[in-house]
DRENDRENKE-704815 format. One record per residue (C-alpha): residue number from 1; residue in one letter; y, z, x. Coordinates in steps of 0.2 Angstrom, whole numbers. Example, Ala and Ser with C-alpha at 12.3 -4.5 7.8 and 13.67 -1.06 7.14 Angstrom:
+-----+----+-------+-------+-------+
|   i | aa |     v |     w |     u |
+-----+----+-------+-------+-------+
|   1 |  A |   -22 |    39 |    62 |
|   2 |  S |    -5 |    36 |    68 |
+-----+----+-------+-------+-------+
END
This chain:
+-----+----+-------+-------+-------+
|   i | aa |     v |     w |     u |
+-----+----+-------+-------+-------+
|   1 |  X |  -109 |   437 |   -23 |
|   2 |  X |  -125 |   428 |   -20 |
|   3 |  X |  -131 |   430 |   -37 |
|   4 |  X |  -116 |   422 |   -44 |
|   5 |  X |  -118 |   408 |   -32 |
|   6 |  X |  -137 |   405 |   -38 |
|   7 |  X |  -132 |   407 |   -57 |
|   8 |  X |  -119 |   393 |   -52 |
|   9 |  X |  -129 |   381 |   -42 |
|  10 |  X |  -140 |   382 |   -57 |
|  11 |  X |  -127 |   380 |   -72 |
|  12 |  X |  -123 |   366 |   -64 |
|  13 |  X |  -140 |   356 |   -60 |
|  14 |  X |  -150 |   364 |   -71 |
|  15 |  X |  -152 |   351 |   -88 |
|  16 |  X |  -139 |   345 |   -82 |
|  17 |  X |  -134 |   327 |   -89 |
|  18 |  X |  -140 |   311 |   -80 |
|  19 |  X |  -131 |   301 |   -74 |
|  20 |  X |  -133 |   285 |   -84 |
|  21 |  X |  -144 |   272 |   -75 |
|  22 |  X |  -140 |   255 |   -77 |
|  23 |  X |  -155 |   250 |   -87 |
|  24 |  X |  -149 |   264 |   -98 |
|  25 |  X |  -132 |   253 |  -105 |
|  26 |  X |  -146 |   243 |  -116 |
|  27 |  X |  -146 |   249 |  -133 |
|  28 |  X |  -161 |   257 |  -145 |
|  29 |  X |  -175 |   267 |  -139 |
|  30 |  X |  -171 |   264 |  -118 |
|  31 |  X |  -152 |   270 |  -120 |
|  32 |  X |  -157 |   289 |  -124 |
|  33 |  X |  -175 |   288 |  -117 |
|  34 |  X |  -173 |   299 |  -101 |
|  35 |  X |  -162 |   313 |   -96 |
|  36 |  X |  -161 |   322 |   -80 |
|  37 |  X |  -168 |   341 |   -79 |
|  38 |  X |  -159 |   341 |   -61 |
|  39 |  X |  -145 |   331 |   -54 |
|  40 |  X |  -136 |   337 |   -39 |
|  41 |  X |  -129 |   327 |   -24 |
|  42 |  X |  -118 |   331 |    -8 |
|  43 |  X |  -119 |   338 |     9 |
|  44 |  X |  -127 |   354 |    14 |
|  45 |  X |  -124 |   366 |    29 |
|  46 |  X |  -136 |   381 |    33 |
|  47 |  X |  -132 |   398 |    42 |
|  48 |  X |  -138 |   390 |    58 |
|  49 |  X |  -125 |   374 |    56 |
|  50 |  X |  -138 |   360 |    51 |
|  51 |  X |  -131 |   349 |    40 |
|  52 |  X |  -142 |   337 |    28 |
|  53 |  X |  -136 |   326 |    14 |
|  54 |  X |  -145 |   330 |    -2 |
|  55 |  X |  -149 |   319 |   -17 |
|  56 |  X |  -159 |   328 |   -29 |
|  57 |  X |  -161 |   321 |   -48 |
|  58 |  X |  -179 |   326 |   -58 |
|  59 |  X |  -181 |   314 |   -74 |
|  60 |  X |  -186 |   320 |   -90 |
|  61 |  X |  -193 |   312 |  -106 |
|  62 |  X |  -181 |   316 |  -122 |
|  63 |  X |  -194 |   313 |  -133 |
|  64 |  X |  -200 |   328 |  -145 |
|  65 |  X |  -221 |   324 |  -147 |
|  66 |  X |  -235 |   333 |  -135 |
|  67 |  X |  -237 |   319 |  -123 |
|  68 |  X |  -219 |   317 |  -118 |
|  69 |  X |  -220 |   337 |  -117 |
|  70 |  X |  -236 |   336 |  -106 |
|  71 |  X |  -226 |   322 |   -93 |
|  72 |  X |  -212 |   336 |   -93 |
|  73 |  X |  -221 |   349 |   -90 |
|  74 |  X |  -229 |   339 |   -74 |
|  75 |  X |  -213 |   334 |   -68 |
|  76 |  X |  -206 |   351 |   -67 |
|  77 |  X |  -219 |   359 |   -59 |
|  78 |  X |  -222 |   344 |   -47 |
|  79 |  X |  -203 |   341 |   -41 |
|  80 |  X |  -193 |   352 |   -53 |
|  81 |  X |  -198 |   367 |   -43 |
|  82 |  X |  -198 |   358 |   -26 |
|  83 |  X |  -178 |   355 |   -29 |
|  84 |  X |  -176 |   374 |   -38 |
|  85 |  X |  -184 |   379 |   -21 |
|  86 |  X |  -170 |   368 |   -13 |
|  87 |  X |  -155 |   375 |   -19 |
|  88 |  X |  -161 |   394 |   -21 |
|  89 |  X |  -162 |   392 |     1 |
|  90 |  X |  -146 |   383 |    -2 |
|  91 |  X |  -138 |   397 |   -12 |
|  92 |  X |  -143 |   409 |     3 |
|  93 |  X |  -140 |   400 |    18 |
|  94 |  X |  -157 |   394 |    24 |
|  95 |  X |  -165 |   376 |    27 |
|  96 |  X |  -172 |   364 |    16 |
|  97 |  X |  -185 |   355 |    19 |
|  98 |  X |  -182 |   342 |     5 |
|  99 |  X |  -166 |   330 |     5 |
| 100 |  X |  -171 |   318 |    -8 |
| 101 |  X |  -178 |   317 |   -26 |
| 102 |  X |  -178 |   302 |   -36 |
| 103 |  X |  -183 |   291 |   -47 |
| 104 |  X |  -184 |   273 |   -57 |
| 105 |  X |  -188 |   267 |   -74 |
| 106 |  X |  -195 |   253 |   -79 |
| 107 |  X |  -199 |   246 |   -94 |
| 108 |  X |  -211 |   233 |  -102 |
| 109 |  X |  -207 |   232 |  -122 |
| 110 |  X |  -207 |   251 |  -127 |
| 111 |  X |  -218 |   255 |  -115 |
| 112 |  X |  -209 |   264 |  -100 |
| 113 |  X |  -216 |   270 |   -84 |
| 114 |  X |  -206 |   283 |   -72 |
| 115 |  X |  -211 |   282 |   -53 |
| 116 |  X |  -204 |   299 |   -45 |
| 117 |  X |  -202 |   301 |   -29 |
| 118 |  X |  -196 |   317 |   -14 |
| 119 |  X |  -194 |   315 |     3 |
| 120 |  X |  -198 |   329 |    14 |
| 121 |  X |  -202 |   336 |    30 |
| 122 |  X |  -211 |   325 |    45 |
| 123 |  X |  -207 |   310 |    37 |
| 124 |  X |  -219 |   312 |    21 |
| 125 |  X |  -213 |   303 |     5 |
| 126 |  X |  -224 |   312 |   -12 |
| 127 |  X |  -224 |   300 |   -25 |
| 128 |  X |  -230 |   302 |   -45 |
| 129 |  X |  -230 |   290 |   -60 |
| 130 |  X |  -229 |   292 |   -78 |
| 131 |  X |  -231 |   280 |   -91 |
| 132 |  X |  -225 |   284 |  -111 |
| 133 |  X |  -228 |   272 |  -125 |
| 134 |  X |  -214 |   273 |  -139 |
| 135 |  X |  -223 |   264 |  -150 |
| 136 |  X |  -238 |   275 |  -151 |
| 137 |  X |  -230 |   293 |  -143 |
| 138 |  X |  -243 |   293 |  -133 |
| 139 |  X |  -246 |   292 |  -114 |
| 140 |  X |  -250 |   278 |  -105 |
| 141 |  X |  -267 |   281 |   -93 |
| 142 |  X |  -275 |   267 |   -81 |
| 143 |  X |  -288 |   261 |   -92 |
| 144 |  X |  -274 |   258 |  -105 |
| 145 |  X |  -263 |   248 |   -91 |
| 146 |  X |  -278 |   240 |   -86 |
| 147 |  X |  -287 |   233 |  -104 |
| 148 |  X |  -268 |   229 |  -109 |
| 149 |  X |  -268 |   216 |   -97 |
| 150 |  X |  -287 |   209 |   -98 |
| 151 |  X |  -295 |   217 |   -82 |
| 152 |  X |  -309 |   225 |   -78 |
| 153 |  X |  -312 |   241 |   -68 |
| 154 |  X |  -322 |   231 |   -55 |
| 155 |  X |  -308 |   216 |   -53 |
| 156 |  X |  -294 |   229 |   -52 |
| 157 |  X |  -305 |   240 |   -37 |
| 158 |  X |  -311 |   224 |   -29 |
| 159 |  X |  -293 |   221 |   -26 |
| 160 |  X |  -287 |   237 |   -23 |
| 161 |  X |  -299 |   239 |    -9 |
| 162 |  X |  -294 |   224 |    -1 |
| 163 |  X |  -275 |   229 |    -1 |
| 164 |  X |  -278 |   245 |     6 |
| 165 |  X |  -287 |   238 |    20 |
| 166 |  X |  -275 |   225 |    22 |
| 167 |  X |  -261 |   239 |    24 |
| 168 |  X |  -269 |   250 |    36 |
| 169 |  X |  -273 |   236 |    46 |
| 170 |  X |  -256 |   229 |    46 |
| 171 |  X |  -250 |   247 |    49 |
| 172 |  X |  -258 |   249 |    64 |
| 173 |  X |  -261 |   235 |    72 |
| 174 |  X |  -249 |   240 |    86 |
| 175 |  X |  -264 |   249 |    93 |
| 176 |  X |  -273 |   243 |   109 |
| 177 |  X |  -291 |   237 |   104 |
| 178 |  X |  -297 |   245 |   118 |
| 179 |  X |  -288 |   263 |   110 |
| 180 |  X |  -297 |   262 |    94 |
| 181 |  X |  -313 |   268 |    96 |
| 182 |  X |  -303 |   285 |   104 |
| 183 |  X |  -293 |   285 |    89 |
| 184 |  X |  -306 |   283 |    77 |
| 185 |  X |  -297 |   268 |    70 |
| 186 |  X |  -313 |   260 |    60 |
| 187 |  X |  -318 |   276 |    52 |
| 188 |  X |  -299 |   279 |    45 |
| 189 |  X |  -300 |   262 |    40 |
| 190 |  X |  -318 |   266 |    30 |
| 191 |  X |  -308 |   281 |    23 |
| 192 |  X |  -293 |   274 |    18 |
| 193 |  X |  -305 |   260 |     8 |
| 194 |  X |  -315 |   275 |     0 |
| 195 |  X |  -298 |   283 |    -6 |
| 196 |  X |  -295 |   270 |   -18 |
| 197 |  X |  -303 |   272 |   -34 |
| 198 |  X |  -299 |   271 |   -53 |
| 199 |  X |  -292 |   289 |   -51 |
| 200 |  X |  -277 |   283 |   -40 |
| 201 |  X |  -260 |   284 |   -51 |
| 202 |  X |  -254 |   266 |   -56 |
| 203 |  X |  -237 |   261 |   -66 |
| 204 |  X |  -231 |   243 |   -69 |
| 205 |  X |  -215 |   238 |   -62 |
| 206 |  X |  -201 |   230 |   -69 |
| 207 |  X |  -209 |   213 |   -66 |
| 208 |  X |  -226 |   217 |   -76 |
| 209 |  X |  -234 |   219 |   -60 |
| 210 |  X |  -247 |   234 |   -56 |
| 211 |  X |  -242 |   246 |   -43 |
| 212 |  X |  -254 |   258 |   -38 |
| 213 |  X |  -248 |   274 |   -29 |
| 214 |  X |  -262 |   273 |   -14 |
| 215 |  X |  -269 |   285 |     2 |
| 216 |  X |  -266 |   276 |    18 |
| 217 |  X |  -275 |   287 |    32 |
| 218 |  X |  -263 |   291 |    51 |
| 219 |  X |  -269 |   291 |    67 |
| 220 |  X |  -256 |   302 |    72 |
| 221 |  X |  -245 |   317 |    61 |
| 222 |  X |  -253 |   320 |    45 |
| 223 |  X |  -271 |   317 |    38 |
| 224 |  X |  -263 |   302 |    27 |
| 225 |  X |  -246 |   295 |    19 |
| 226 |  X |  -243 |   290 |     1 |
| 227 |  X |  -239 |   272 |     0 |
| 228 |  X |  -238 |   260 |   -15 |
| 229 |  X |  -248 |   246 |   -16 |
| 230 |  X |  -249 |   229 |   -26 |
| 231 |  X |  -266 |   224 |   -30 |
| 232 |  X |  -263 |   208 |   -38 |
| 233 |  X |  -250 |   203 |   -25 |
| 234 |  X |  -249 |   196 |    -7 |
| 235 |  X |  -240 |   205 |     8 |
+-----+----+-------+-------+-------+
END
């Protein structure tokens, strides 16, 4: 019995269809550009009567070239087997520990970028960006999204850094002065600023703006949260 309730759960998310975004009603190359590895939604309750919504759907390219193979392949292995985890504890019962994947397009030309995202345990949000360009079949890195748009490594990290900042100190501002030194509040701050280098995964939004996925360190719970930053933007 609970292998025919596995094989179902997978016949039925497994490459299963996506559902058709809104972007996705334009015609030409954006209409048929994605698909969905994994689409399941609906309420879950384990053996010990805990019950979670779930929302699970894992992009995939539908080109057929290397580069679009190699984003797959990353996908997969980052939140394809993250929800496969999900609905094999589902198909026998146990927890999960992740209620939510999703994910966004956005385009600029034929250049798309996919900004995936899974919520999990302790409040922890992991977030992962992928850029394709139609146009060439190839993948879109940071020094391509950066010389696209006429700015240098050293403009982008100056900015960067001063976002970053900005954010932790926005963050936690709620703590005391007189607390900080305890908490080691200046040498997170110096961590979180060190975290952000050329390495840090960036896609451009719908609007043409940059958005880096960023490090922001915690005083409390986890080492440090994902967060997505702007560089070229206030607030």
């Amino acid at each position: 019995m609970k292998k025919t309730i596995i094989t179902l759960l997978l016949l039925c998310c497994v490459f299963a269809a996506a559902a058709v975004p809104a972007w996705a009603e334009e015609s030409g190359i954006r209409a048929n550009a994605v698909s969905e590895l994994y689409s399941a939604e609906g309420i879950y309750q384990d053996s010990l009567r805990n019950t979670e919504s779930y929302l699970f759907h894992v992009p995939q390219l539908t080109a057929d070239t290397p580069a679009a193979a190699e984003i797959n392949a990353e996908i997969r292995e980052r939140f394809g087997e993250r929800v496969e985890e999900q609905l094999q504890n589902m198909a026998e019962g146990y927890s999960i520990w992740s209620w939510n994947t999703g994910w966004h397009a956005y385009w600029n030309g034929n250049q798309l970028f996919l900004l995936v995202s899974s919520d999990m345990e302790g409040g922890f949000t992991d977030y992962a960006a992928y850029g394709y360009d139609f146009d060439a079949d190839c993948r879109i890195d940071n020094a391509m999204i950066l010389r696209q748009r006429g700015i240098s490594e050293e403009e982008y990290l100056e900015n960067l850094r001063e976002k970053v900042r900005f954010m932790f100190e926005d963050r936690w501002s709620i703590i005391p002065v007189e607390e900080r030194e305890r908490l080691g509040y200046d040498e997170l701050l110096e961590k979180t600023v060190a975290w952000a280098d050329p390495e840090q995964p960036m896609f451009v939004d719908g609007s043409g703006q940059i958005v880096t996925i960023v490090k922001i360190a915690s005083v409390a719970g986890a080492e440090w949260y994902y967060h997505l930053a702007t560089p070229f933007s206030y607030g």
